[in-house]
C-alpha positions in Angstrom: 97.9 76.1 119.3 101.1 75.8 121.1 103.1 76.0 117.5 101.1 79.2 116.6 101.7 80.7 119.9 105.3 80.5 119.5 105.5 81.4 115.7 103.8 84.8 116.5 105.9 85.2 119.3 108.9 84.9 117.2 107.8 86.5 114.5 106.9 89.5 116.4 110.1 89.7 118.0 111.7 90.1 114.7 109.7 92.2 112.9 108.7 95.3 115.4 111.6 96.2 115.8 111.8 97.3 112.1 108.4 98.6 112.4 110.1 100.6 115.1 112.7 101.7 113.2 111.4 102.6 109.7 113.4 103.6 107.1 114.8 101.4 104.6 115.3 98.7 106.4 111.4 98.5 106.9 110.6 99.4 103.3 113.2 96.7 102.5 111.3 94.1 105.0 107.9 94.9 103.3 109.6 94.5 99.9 110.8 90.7 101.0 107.1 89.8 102.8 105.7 91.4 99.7 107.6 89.6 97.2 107.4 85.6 98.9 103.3 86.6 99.3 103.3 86.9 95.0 105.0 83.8 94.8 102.4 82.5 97.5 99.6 83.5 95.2 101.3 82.6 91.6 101.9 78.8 92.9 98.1 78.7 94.4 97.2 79.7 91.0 99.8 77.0 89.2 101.8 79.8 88.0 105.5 79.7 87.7 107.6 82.1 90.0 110.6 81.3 87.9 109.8 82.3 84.4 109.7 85.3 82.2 105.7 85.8 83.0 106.5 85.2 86.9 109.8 87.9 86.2 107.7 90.5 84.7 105.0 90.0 87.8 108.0 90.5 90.4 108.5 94.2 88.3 105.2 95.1 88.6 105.5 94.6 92.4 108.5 96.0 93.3 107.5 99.0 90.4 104.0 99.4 92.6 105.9 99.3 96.2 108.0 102.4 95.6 107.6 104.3 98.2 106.1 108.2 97.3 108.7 109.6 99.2 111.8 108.8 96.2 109.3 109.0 94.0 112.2 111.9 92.2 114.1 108.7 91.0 111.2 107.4 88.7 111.1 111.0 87.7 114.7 110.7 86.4 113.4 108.1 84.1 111.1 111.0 82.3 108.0 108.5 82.9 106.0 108.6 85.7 104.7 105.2 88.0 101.3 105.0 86.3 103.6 105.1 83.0 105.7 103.0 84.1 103.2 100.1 85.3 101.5 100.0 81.9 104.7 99.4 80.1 105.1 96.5 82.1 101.3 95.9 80.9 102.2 95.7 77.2 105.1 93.5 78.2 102.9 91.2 79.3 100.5 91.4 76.4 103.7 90.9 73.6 104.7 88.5 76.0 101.6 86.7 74.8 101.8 86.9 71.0 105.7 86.0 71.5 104.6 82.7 73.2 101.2 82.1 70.9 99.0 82.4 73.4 100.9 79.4 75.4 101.0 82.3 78.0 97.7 83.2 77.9 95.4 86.3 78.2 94.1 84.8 81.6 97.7 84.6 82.5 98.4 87.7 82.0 94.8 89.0 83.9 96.2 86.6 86.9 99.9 88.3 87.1 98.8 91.7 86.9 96.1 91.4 89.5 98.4 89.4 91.5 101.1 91.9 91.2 98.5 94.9 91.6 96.5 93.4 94.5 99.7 92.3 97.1 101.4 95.4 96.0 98.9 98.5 96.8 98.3 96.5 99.6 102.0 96.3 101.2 102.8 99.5 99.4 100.3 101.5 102.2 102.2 99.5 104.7 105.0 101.3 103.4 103.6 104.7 103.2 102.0 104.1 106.8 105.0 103.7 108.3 107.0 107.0 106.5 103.8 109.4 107.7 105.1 111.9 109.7 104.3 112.9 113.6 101.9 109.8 113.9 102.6 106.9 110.9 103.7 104.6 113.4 100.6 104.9 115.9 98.5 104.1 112.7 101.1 100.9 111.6 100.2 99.5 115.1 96.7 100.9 115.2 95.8 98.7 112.1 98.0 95.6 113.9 96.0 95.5 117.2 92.7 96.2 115.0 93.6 93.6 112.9 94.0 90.9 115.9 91.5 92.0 118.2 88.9 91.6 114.8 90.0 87.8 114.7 90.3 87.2 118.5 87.4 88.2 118.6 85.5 86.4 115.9 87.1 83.5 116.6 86.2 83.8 120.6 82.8 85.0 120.3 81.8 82.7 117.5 82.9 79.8 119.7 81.1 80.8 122.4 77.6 82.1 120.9 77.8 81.4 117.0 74.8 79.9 115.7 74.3 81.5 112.3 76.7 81.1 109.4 78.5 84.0 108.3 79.2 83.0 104.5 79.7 78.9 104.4 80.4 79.0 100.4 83.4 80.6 101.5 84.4 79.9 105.3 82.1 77.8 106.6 83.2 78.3 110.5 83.0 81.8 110.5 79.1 82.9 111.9 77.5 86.2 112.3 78.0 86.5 115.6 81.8 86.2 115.1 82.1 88.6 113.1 79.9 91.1 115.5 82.5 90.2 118.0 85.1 90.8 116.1 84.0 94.5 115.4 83.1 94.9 118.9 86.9 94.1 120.3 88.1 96.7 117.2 86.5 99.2 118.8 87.7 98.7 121.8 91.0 99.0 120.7 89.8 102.3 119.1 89.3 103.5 122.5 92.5 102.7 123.9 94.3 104.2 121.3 92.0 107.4 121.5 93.2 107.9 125.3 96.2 106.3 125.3 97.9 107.5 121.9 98.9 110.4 119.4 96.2 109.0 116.7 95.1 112.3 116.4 91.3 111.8 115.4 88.1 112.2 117.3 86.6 109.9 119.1 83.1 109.7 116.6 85.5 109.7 113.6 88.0 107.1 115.2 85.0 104.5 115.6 83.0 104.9 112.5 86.1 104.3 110.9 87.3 101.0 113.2 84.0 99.4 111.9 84.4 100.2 109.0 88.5 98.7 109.1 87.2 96.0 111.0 84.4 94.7 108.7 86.5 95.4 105.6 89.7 93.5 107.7 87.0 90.4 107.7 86.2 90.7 104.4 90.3 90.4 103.1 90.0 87.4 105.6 86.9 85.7 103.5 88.5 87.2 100.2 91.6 84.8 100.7 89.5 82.1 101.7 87.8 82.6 98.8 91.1 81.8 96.4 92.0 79.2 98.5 89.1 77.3 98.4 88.8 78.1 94.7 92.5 76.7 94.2 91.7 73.7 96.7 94.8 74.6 99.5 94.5 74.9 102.6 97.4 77.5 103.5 99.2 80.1 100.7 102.4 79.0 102.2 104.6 77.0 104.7 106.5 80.2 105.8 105.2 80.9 109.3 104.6 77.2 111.1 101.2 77.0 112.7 100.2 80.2 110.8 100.3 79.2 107.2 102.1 81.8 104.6 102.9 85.8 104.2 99.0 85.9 102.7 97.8 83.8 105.5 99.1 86.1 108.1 98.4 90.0 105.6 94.8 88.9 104.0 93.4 91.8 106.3 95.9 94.1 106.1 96.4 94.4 102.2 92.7 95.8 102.8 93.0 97.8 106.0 95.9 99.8 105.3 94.7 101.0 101.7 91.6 102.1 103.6 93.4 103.9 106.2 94.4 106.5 103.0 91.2 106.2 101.4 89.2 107.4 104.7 91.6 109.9 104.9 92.2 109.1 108.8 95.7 110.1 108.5 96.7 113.8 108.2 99.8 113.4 106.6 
């Protein structure tokens, strides 16, 4: 515990203060977390980082991260992103035939949904962050959500858990845990709602927290899922006490898609 307390400390002193900032030095954080979280996932899945497949998965990342906002310098290409990204596709597929099916058609499923799943993910931190008037308020709205969800699942389901949540998956998670965890998103909700810019009303702001909070939980079980699947216990060595990139982001490559996708944000 002690280990874990320090690594977040740490860890949080270095990277709010780009959260703080923005700009590209952000965009260029969230590129680096993004790209060590693929090779996370690749290696779970006994996939090489280093090879042409691996190369080609890194593209389709980095292609998926680019922020909307220089979205005129894909356009100097005369292709748009979507374009772009199936390109990389049929690379993947002649990639295939080139090798004779040595890089298989399941590789190629695992490398795109790798690539596709990290990036959307990290790519909404990204566009989080360059919303204007509130983007930041919403970057650390999802943050405090995000740990007051597993504070509190891991508190209350020490305390009073009884019934288990999903045990195929995560067998010390329970019900009650994960009503807990809800319970402490919301009220974060509330703080923000008095205390920040968020810019929604209160009915909206908490329908929506459960519905972050519950989805946050199920990125949690999602990447407990692949690792239990893969037979590891952390996606990386990264962050001491706290596992790797994916270890510490499971809920986040979920929240912050849904942030857009509720529509909370007005930019």
């Amino acid at each position: 515990m002690k280990q874990r307390i320090i690594t977040a400390i740490v860890a949080a002193a270095f990277f709010i203060p780009f959260v703080i900032y923005g700009r590209w030095p952000f965009a260029l954080l969230v590129y680096a977390m993004a790209t060590v979280a693929l090779y996370e996932l690749l290696r779970m899945g006994n996939q090489s980082f280093f090879s042409f497949g691996g190369l080609l998965s890194v593209l389709l990342l980095w292609l998926i991260l680019f922020p909307s906002k220089y979205m005129h310098v894909i356009a100097q290409t005369g292709f748009s992103k979507l374009e772009l990204v199936y390109m990389i596709v049929l690379l993947f597929l002649a990639y295939m035939v080139v090798t004779k099916n040595r890089f298989t058609f399941e590789q190629v499923g695992f490398h795109i949904l790798s690539a596709i799943y990290i990036g959307i993910g990290f790519y909404y931190f990204i566009e989080t962050r360059n919303a204007p008037d509130a983007g930041i308020t919403y970057i650390f709205y999802a943050l405090f959500l995000i740990w007051a969800t597993d504070s509190g699942a891991y508190f209350v389901g020490r305390a009073f858990g009884k019934h288990k949540l999903w045990p195929e998956i995560s067998p010390n998670k329970t019900v009650e845990g994960a009503f807990g965890g809800v319970l402490c998103a919301v009220i974060v909700a509330v703080l923000f709602f008095f205390y920040s810019n968020i810019g929604l009303g209160l009915g909206r702001l908490m329908v929506s927290t459960v519905v972050l909070s519950v989805f946050g939980q199920i990125g949690d079980l999602v990447e407990s899922a692949y690792k239990r699947h893969y037979g590891v216990k952390d996606a990386g060595k990264i962050l001491p006490g706290h596992g790797g990139i994916l270890d510490r982001f499971d809920s986040l490559l979920f929240v912050l898609p849904l942030i857009h996708f509720l529509k909370m944000m007005a930019g």
